[in-house]
C-alpha positions, 0 to 999 in steps of 0.5 A: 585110378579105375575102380573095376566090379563085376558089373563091368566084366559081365558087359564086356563079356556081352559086348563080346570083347572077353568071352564069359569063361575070361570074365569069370577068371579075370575076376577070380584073379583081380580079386585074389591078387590085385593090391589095395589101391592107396588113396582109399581105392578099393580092390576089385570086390570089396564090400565097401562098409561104414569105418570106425570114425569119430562120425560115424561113431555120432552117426550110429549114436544118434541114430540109435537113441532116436530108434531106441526112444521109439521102441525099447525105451518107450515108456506108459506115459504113451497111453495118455494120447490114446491109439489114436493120439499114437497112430497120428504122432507115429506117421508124424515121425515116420514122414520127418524120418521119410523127409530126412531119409531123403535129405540126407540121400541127396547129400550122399550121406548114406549112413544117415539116410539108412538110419533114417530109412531103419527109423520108419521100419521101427515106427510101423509095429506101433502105428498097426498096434495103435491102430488095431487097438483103436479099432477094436482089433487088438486081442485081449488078455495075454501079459504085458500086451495091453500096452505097445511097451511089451511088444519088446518084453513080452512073448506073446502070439499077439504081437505076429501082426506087428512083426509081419507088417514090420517085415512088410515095411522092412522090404518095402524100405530096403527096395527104395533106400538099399541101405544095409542097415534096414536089416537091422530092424528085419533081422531083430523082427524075424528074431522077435517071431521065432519066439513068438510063433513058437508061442502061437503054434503051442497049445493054449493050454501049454503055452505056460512054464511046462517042461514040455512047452519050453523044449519045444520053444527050445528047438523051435528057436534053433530051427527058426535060428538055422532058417534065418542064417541060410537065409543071410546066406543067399543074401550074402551070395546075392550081393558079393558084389555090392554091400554087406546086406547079410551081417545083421540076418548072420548076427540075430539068426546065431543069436537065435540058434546058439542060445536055443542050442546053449539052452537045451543043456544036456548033463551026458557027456555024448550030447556035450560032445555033440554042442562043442562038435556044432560049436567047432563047425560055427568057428570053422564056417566063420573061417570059411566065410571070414564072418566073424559073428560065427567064430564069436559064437563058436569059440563062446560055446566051445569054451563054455563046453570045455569048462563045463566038462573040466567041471562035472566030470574031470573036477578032481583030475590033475590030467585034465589041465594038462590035456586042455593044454594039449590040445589048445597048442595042438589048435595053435600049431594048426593054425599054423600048418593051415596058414602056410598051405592056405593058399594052396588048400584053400585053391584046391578046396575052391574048385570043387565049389559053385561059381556064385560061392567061389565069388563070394569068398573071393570077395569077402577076402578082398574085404578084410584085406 
């Protein structure tokens, strides 16, 4: 059997055997209709991602000791080798890392050489900070940042160096090896910045537990948290027709959104109407975008505003527990209206959407088909 992508339209269109418009609905249609092939075959669209098996499970395993060792569980007894001593042994690991990256690309083995190709991503912070700090470079004062060990710790404007050269890195890499794993590391490095920056934009002298200091890193987390998801999203629009490069941006951007959002509590009733509203709007645009990291969020959050609020102001009300139950049946029976008209609303709602968005349903869905 032939396995049909975009790619191979668009060449026809430029061959003038179809005429772009034909392209475009052709598309449309392959991946909204055609079956999943048997044998494994893919539908015309779908993002072909790793599987839930015994080998990949050790893959992954594997992959993430070794990027655990070199980063969160790195312990003080690194300091015995001096900067120096951790600059050198940190390019000895990023070759092997390189050396197998490359061995494993010429097996196509594609998810060991992503985590390989992620390994390098997470060793250049601490060759820069081994040497910065062998140089002199490295700031003073700060706690914790005298050692690479609270670079995963510590809030700190010191570390901006560490994470802008990690991002560097992280795009570098992504460009040679294509590997959607890379993101990992990106997306937990931009996640690491949003604190940090915060940090660094604050006054130095309130950069401490003020009431003031911690609203604005509040916001300052939900802000660089929205940033960080619109930009999973132009990449999710960019590769629609490849791999799923945009679920670690979604997953460490909502992370920092939702948290910075959850944590600014609000003891009025309007502003806990207002975070359930957001939250109801996250489980909305995980439906739309069939990302599963937005419903997860969103349904965390509406059930911790709902049982807040049955808390603080229906605390003594026998009507509440029965409203509650109202309204979850009322949800169910919504979910069952719009699952016999989704094919027609969603057809509806689709045409008055750009051509790059429409593509990037349509093959999400052919994804989890």
């Amino acid at each position: 059997m032939i396995t049909i992508d975009r790619n191979h339209l668009d060449r026809a269109a430029q061959a003038l055997v179809i005429t772009p418009n034909q392209a475009n609905a052709l598309w449309d249609y392959l991946a909204r209709e055609a079956p999943a092939a048997a044998a494994g075959v893919p539908r015309p669209g779908q993002q072909q991602g790793p599987r839930f098996t015994f080998t990949n499970v050790l893959y992954y395993l594997g992959g993430m000791l070794a990027i655990g060792a070199m980063s969160i569980f790195m312990t003080l007894g690194w300091a015995s080798f001096g900067s120096w001593g951790i600059f050198f042994i940190a390019l000895l690991y990023i070759g092997i890392a390189l050396w197998l990256a490359r061995w494993f690309e010429r097996r196509t083995l594609e998810i060991p050489m992503g985590l390989m190709a992620a390994l390098v991503v997470v060793l250049v912070p601490l060759a820069v900070w081994a040497v910065q700090n062998a140089l002199g470079f490295w700031p003073e004062g700060g706690r914790g940042t005298s050692s690479y060990r609270g670079y995963h710790y510590i809030i700190d404007w010191r570390w901006i160096t560490l994470e802008l050269a990690t991002l560097v890195a992280g795009v570098v890499m992504l460009y040679r090896w294509k590997a959607p794993f890379l993101l990992m590391p990106v997306a937990v490095t931009l996640w690491y910045m949003t604190m940090d920056l915060a940090m660094l934009i604050l006054p130095e002298t309130e950069r401490g537990w003020s009431e003031a200091a911690w609203t604005f890193r509040k916001w300052f987390s939900v802000a660089s948290g929205l940033i960080i998801v619109l930009i999973g999203f132009w990449v999710d629009l960019r590769s629609r027709f490849t791999r799923d490069y945009a679920f670690w941006l979604y997953l460490f951007g909502l992370l920092a959104f939702w948290c910075g959002l959850t944590s600014l509590g609000d003891n009025k009733l309007a502003g806990k109407l207002i975070y359930l509203t957001i939250n109801l709007g996250l489980v909305f645009v995980g439906a739309v975008l069939v990302r599963r990291a937005f419903t997860v969020f969103g349904a965390i959050g509406i059930a911790l505003v709902l049982g807040d609020i049955s808390w603080r102001f229906f605390k003594n009300s026998w009507f509440f527990p029965i409203a509650l139950t109202a309204i979850g049946l009322a949800v169910i029976f919504a979910g069952v209206w719009w699952s016999r008209n989704e094919a027609r609303l969603t057809e509806r709602l689709q045409s008055w959407l750009p051509q790059d968005l429409r593509e990037l349903l349509a093959a999400r869905r052919a994804t989890v088909s």
